[in-house]
C-alpha positions as CSV (number, residue, x, y, z in Angstrom):
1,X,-7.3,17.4,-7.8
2,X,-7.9,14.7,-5.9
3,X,-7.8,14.9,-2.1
4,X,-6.3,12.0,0.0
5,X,-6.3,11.7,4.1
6,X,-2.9,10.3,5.7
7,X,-3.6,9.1,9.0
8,X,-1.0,8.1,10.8
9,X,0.7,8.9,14.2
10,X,3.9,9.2,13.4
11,X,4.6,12.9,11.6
12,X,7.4,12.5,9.7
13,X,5.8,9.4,8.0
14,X,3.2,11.7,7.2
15,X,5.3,14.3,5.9
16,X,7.3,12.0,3.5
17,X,3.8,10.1,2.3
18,X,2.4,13.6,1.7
19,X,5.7,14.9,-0.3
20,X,5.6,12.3,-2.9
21,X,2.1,12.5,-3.0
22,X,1.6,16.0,-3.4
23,X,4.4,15.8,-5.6
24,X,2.0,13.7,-8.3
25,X,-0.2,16.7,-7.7
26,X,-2.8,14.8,-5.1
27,X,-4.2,17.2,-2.1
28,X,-3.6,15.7,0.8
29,X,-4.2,16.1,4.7
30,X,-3.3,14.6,8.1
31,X,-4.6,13.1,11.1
32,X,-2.9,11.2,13.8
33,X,-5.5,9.3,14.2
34,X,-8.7,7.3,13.1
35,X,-10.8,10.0,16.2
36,X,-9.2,13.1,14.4
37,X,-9.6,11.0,10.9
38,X,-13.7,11.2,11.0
39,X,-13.9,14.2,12.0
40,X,-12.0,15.3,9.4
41,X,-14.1,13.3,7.2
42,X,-17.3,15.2,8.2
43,X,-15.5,18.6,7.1
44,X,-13.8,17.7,4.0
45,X,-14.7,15.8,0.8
46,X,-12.2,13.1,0.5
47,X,-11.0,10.8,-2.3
48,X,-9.3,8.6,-0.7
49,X,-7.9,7.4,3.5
50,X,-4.2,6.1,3.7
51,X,-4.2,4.9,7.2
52,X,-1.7,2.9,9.4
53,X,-2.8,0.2,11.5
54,X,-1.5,0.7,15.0
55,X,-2.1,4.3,16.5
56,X,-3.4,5.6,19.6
57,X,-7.2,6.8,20.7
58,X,-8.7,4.8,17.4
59,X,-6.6,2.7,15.5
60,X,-7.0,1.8,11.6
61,X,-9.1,-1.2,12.1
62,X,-11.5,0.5,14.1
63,X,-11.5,3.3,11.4
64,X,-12.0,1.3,8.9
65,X,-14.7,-0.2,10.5
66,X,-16.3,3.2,11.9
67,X,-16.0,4.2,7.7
68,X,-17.5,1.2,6.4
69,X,-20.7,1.6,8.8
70,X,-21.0,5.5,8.3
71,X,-23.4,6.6,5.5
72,X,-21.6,9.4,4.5
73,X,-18.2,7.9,4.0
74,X,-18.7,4.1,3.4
75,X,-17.5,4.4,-0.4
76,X,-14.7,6.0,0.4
77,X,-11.5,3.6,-1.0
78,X,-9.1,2.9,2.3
79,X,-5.3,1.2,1.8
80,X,-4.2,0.0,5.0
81,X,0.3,0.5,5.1
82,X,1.5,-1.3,8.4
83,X,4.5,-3.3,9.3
84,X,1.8,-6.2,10.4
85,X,-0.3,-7.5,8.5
86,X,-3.5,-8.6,10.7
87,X,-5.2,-11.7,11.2
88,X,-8.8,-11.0,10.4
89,X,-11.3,-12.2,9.6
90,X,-12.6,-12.5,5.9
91,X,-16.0,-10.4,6.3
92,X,-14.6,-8.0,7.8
93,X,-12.7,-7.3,4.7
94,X,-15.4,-7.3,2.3
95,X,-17.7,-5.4,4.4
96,X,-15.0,-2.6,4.0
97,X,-13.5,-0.5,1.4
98,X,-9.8,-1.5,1.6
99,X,-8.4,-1.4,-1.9
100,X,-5.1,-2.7,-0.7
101,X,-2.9,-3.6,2.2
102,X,0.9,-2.4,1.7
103,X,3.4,-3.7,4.2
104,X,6.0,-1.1,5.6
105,X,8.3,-0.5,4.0
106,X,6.8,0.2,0.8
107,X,7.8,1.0,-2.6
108,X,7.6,4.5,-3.3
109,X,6.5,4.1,-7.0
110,X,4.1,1.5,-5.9
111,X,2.1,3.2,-3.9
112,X,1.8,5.8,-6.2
113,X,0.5,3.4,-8.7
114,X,-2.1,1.7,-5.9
115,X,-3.3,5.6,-4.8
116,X,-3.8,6.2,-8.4
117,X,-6.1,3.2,-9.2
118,X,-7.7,3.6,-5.9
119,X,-8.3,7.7,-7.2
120,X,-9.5,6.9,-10.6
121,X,-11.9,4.4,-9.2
122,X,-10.3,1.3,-10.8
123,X,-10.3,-1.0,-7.7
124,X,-10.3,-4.1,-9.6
125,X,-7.0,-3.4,-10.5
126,X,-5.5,-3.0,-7.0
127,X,-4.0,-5.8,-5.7
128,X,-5.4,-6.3,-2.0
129,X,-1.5,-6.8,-0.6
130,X,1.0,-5.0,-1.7
C-alpha cells in the first residue's frame, strides 16, 4: 500500500483528504506543517507529500524546497492544493518534484486520479495545474 503525507494546518481538511484517500486503500499520515512534515519524512518511507501552501512554522514552498535539496527525499512526487496559486519563478519548479498544483476547492475524483498517477510513478501524465 502506498503511503501518502497530508500536510496541512487545518485538521479537518486533513481528515476529509485522508477519508477519501484511505478510502482507495492509500496509507496516509498528517502533519501540520512542512517542520513536523520532514521529520516525519526521516521516520517513515513515503510515496507521496500532499501539502498546502500557506501554514505556519514552514510553509509548502519552503517544504518543497527543503525536499527538493534533501538527498534522502528529493524524488519524492509533491502536489501542491491551495486556494493561491503562487507567482514563482520557473526554476524553482523544475528543480522540484511537484507533479501537480490543484486549486482549492478541488474535485474529489480528480485528485484521486492525480494521487494515483503521482503513486504509480506516471508523472507525465499529471497535469502540473489542476
Amino acid at each position: 500500500m502506498k503511503q501518502i503525507l497530508l500536510v496541512d494546518d487545518n485538521p479537518d481538511h486533513r481528515l476529509i483528504v485522508r477519508t477519501l484517500l484511505e478510502s482507495c486503500d492509500y496509507l496516509c499520515n498528517e502533519a501540520e506543517d512542512g517542520v513536523i512534515a520532514l521529520q516525519m519524512l526521516e521516520r517513515i518511507p513515503i510515496d507521496l507529500v500532499l501539502t498546502d501552501l500557506n501554514m505556519p512554522r514552514m510553509d509548502g514552498l519552503q517544504l518543497i524546497e527543503s525536499i527538493a535539496t534533501h538527498t534522502m527525499f528529493y524524488a519524492i512526487p509533491i502536489i501542491l492544493v491551495t486556494s493561491q496559486i503562487p507567482n514563482i519563478r520557473p526554476s524553482f519548479w523544475e528543480n522540484s518534484h511537484v507533479v501537480a498544483i490543484l486549486p482549492k476547492p478541488y474535485d474529489r475524483t480528480n485528485l484521486v486520479s492525480v494521487v494515483r498517477s503521482a503513486t504509480e510513478n506516471d508523472h507525465s501524465m499529471v497535469p502540473l495545474s489542476g
